[in-house]
Phi, psi and omega in degrees: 000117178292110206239163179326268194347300209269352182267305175317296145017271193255019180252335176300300173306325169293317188322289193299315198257005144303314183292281184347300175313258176356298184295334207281316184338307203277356197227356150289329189288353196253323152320100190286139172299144165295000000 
């Protein structure tokens, strides 16, 4: 059984960590490769 909290949670936690993806993304393209 899931309860509100914890479905709230973990929707919160995808949330941060799609921006997280993203910022890393964004500042690996700006960054040049070895």
């Amino acid at each position: 059984m899931v309860t509100y909290n914890t479905a709230f949670e973990q929707r919160q936690y995808m949330a941060i960590s799609l921006k997280a993806a993203k910022f890393y993304l964004e500042k690996a393209a700006m960054m040049p490769l070895p």
